[in-house]
C-alpha positions in Angstrom: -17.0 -84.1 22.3 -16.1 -82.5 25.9 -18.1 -79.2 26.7 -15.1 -77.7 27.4 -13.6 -78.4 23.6 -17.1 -77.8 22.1 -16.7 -73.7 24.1 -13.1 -73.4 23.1 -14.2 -73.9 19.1 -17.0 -71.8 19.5 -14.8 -68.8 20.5 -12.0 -69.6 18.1 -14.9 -69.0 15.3 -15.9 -65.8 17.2 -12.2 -64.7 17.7 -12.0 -65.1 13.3 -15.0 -63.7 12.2 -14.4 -60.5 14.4 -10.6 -60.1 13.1 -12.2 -60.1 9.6 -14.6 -57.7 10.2 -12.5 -55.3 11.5 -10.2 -55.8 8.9 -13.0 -55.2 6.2 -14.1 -52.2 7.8 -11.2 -51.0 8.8 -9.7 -50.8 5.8 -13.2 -49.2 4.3 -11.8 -46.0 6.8 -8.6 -45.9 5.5 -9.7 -46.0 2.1 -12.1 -43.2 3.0 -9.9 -41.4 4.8 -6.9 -41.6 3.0 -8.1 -41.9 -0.3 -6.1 -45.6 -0.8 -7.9 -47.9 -3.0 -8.2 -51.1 -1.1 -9.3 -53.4 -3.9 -12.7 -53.9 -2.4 -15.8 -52.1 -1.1 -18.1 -53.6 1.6 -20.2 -50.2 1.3 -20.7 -48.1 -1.5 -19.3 -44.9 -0.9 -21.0 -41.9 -2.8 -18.9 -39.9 -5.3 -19.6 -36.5 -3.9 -18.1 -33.4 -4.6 -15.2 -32.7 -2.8 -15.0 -28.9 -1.7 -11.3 -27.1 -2.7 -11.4 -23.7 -1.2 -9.3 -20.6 -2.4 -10.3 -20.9 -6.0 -14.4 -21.0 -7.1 -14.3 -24.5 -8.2 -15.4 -28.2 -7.0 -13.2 -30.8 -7.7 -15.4 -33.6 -9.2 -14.4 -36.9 -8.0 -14.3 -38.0 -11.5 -15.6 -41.8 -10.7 -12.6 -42.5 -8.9 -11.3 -41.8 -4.8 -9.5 -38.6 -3.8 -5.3 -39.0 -4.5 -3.0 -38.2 -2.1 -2.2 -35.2 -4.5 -5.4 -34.1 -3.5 -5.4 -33.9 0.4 -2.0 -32.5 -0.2 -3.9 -29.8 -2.3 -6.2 -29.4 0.5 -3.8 -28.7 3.1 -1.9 -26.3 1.6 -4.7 -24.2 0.4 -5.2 -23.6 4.6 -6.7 -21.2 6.6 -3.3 -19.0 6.6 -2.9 -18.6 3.2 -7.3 -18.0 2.9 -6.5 -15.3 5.0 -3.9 -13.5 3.3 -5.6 -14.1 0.4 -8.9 -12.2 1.8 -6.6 -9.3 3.1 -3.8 -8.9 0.9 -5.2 -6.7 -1.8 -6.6 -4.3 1.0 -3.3 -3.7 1.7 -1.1 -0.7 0.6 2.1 0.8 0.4 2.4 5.0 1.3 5.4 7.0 0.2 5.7 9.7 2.1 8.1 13.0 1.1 8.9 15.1 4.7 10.6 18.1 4.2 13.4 18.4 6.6 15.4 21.1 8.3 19.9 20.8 7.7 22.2 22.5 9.9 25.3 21.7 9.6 27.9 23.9 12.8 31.1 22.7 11.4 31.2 24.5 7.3 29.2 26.9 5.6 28.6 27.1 1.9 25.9 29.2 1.4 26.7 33.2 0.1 24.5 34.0 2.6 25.9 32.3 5.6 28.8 35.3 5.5 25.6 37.4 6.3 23.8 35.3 8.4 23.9 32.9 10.7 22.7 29.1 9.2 20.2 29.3 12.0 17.9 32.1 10.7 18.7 30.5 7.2 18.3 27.2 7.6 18.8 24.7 4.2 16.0 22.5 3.6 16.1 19.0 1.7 13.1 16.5 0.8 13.3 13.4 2.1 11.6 9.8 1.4 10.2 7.1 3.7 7.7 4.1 3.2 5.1 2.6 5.4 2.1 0.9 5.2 -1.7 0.8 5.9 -5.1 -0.7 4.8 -8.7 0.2 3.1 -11.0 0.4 6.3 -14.4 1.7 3.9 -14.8 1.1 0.2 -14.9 5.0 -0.6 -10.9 5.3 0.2 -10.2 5.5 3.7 -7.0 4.0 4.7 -5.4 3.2 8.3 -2.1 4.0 8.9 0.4 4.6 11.9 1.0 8.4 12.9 4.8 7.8 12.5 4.2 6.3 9.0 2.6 10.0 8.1 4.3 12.5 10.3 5.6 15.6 9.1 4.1 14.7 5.0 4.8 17.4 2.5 3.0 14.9 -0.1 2.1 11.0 0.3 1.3 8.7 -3.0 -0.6 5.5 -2.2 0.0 2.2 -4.0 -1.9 -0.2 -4.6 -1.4 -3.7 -5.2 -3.0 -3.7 -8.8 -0.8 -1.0 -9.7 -3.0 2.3 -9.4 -0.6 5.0 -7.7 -3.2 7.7 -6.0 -2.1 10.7 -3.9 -3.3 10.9 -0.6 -4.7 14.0 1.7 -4.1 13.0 5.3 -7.7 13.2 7.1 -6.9 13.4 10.3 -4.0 11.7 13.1 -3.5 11.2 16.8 -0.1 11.0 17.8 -0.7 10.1 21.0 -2.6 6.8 20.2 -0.3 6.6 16.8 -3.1 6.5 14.2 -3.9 8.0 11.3 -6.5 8.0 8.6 -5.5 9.1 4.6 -7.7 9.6 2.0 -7.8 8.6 -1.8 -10.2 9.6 -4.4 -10.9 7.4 -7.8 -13.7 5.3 -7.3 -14.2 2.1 -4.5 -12.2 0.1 -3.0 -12.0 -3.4 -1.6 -11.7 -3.0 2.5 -10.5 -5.6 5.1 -13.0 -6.8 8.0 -12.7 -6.0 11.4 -12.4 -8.7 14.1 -12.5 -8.2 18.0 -9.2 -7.5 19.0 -10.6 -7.8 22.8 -11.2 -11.5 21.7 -7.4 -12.2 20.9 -5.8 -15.2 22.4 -2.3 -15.9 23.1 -1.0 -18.9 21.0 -3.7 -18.1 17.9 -2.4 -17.8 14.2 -1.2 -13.7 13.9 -0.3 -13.0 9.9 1.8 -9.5 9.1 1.2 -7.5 6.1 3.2 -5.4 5.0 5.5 -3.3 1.7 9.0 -3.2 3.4 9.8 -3.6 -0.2 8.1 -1.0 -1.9 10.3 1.2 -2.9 13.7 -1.1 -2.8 12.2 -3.1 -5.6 9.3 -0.8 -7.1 6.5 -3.5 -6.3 3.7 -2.5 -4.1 2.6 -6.0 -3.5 2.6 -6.7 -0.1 4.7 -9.2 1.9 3.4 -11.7 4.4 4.7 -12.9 7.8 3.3 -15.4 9.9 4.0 -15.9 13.7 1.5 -16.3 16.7 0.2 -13.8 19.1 2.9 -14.0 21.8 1.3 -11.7 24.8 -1.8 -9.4 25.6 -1.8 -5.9 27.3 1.5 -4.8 26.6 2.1 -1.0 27.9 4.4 1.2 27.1 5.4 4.8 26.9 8.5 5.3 24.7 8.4 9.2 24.3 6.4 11.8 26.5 3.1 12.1 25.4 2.8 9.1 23.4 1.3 6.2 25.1 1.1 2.4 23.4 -1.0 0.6 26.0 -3.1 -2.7 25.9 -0.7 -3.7 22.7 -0.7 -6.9 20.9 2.6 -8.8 21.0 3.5 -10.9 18.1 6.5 -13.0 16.7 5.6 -12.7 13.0 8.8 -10.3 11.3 7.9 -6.5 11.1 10.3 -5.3 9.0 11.1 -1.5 7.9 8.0 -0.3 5.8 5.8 -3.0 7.7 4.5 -0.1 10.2 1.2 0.7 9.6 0.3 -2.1 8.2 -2.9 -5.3 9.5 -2.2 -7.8 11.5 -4.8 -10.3 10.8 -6.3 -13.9 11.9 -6.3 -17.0 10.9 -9.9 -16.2 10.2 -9.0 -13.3 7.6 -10.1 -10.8 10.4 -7.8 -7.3 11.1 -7.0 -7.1 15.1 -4.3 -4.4 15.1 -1.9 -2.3 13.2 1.7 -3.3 13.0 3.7 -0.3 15.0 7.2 -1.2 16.2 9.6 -3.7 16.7 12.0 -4.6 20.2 15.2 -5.3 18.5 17.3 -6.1 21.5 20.1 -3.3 20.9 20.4 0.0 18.8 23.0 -1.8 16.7 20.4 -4.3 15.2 17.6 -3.1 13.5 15.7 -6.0 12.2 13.0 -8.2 13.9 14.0 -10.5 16.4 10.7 -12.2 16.6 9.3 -9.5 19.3 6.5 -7.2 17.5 3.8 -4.9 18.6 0.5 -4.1 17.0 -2.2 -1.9 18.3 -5.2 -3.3 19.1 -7.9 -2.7 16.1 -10.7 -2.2 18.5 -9.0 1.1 19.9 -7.2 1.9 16.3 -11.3 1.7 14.8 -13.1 4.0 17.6 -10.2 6.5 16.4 -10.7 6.4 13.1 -14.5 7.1 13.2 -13.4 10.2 15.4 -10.5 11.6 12.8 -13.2 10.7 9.7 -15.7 12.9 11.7 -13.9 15.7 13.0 -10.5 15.6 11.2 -8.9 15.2 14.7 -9.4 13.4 18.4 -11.4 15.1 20.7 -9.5 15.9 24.1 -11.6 14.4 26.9 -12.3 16.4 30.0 -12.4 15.1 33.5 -11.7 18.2 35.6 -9.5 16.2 38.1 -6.1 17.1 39.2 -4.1 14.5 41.2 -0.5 13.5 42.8 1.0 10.0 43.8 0.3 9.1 47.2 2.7 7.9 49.9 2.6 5.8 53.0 1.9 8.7 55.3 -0.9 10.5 53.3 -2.9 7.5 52.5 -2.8 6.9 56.2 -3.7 10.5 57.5 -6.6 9.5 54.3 -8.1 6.6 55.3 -6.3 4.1 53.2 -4.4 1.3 54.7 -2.2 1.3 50.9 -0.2 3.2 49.7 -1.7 2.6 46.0 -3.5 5.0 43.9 -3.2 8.6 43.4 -5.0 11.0 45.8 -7.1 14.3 44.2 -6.0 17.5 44.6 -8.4 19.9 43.0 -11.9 19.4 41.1 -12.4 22.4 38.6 -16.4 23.6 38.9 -19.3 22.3 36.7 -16.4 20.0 35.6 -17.5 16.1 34.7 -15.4 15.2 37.7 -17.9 17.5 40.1 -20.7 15.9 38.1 -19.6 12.8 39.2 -19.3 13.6 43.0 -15.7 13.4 43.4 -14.1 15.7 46.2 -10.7 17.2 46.8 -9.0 14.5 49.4 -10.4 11.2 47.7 -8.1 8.6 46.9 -8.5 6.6 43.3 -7.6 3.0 43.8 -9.5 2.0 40.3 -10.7 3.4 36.6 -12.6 1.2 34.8 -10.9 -2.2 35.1 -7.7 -1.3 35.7 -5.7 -0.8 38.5 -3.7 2.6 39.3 -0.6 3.1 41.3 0.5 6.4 40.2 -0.8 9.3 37.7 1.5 7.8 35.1 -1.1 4.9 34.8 -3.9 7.9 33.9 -2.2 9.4 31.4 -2.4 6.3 28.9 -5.5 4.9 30.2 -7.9 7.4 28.5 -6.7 6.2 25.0 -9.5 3.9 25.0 -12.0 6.3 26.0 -13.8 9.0 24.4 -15.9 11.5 24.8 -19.4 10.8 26.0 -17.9 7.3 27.6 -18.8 6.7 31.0 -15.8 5.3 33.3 -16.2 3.8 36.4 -14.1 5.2 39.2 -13.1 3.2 42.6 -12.3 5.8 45.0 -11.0 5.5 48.6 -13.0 8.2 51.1 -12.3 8.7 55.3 -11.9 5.0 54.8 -15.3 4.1 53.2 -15.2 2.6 49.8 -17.3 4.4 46.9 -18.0 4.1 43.1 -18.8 6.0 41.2 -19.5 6.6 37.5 -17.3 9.5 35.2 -19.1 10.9 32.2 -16.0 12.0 29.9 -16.8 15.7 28.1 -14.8 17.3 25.3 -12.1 19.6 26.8 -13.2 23.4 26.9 -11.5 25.9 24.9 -9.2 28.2 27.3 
């Protein structure tokens, strides 16, 4: 026999034995994988205990491989619905009853309207809106939007196992938009925190909410799921109230969602549903464009309207105006960016800090500002007894300097 013939045979063997191999083991990993039953076992695979989360058992493998109806199982019982699961009955629906004032110009039906005018007689009439909000501490204490809260006569909170509690409002910041009610009646189950500074765009975002509550007298809560779409959105719809750093989402906040978590795919709370963008004042559902505020801000709020029943006014002592072209030039500045100080009240935090009448501030904290409208929301995420960095723009020279926030003096 040639050489050449005897090689050619010898990898012909080769070439079989390795396409039988492979198709032993390979079909050993589907098997495993899968859960298909082969018909035969080169190794022995151990029965073990195969882990089903969401209820407390372990399915036993029985002697036989998983089914298909059990990786189906396995899916569906994700990290989503885990999640909800973990979160949902911290949840709650608050009914509110505001007492509003009615004037109506155009008739009068009152005896005493021939006497006097409707305006220093005004009719009164009780009205009813829903929200949400969620058990931050086991002894009670819920989270809640402002809005969701405003103007209460009387709130009832209800609860998903079917306990109706009144609520006393502890405290609220309408500036920031959060609240904190109270029940009474023994603990509660709470959510957990996440880090809401740790957020990323394209991660899992679940919406709790009782849109329903009183349209269908069931205070279990409704679930929306959606991803979170942007970071640091800023806005200021009204004067004085600020929504800065928000949390975009596209998960459906409906009517009766406000107040109420927006949660992880981990289970963890990173803001407080607030508002929708609806595209036009003629629609009023979602159009997939939510905003939440972020928990880490919504939390450092709550601790102050649990301690002191309201949010301490922090103090700086600095007055300022927008700067143009011409004054940052005769100032030193090559920009015109920032806004230049005007006045610095005495033993203020702002004279502490070594700030003079003239400088420009380019910077506070992290955060760049072009005009004073950027001050006026930045210090929602600062409190008193924070320290804030300051950038500031002297004759030209370039300083920092650090601001040590006081409570705001009684005048």
């Amino acid at each position: 026999m040639k050489p050449s013939t005897t090689k050619a045979g010898l990898y012909v063997l080769l070439l079989a034995l390795g396409a039988s191999v492979g198709l032993i083991v390979g079909g050993e990993w589907i098997r495993a994988i899968y859960g298909v039953n082969t018909g035969f076992s080169l190794f022995e695979w151990k029965k073990n205990k195969v882990p089903v989360t969401g209820t407390d058992a372990m399915v036993e493998s029985s002697g036989r491989d998983r089914t298909p109806a059990d990786a189906l199982s396995l899916c569906r019982d994700n990290a989503l619905v885990r999640a909800t699961r973990a979160v949902a009955p911290c949840v709650v629906g608050i009914v509110v009853t505001q007492i509003q004032v009615v004037r109506n110009p155009y008739y009068t039906d009152d005896f005493f309207d021939f006497f006097f005018s409707p305006d220093l007689l005004p009719r009164y009439r009780q009205v009813e809106s829903i929200g949400s909000g969620f058990v931050i501490r086991d002894d009670g204490m819920i989270l809640t939007n402002y809005h969701v809260v405003q103007n209460a006569a009387k709130l009832y909170v209800n609860f998903s196992d079917g306990r109706r509690i009144e609520g006393k409002i502890v405290g609220a910041d309408d500036r920031a938009d959060v609240a904190v009610v109270s029940v009474g009646g023994g603990k509660f189950r709470s959510v957990k925190f996440g880090d809401s500074d740790k957020s990323m765009i394209g991660e899992w975002a679940i919406a709790i909410g009782n849109p329903f509550l009183n349209f269908m007298n069931d205070a279990h809560p409704t679930v929306t799921v959606g991803v979170v779409s942007a970071l640091n959105r800023n806005f200021a719809p009204a004067e004085g109230v600020y929504y800065q750093g928000m949390l975009q989402t596209d998960a459906a906040i409906n009517p009766g969602n406000s107040g109420g978590p927006l949660v992880n795919a981990a289970g963890d709370v990173i803001g407080i549903n607030a508002f929708i963008y609806t595209g036009s004042t003629n629609n009023k559902g979602s159009i997939g464009i939510g905003f939440a505020i972020p928990i880490n801000r919504a939390r450092r709020v709550a601790e102050e309207l649990i301690r002191y029943g309201h949010r301490r006014d922090v103090w700086t002592g600095i007055a300022v105006q927008n700067i143009d072209r011409t004054l940052a030039q005769a100032l030193g500045s090559d920009r015109a960016e920032g806004v230049v100080i005007v006045s610095v009240e005495p033993k203020s935090p702002g004279e502490t800090a070594g700030v003079r009448k003239g400088d420009i501030i380019g910077e506070l904290g992290n955060r760049r500002i072009q005009s004073h409208t950027d001050i006026d929301g930045f210090f929602l995420d600062y409190f008193v007894g924070d320290t804030v960095r300051m950038n500031i723009i002297r004759k030209g020279n370039r300083l920092a300097l650090p601001l040590i926030l006081k409570e705001a003096p009684v005048r």
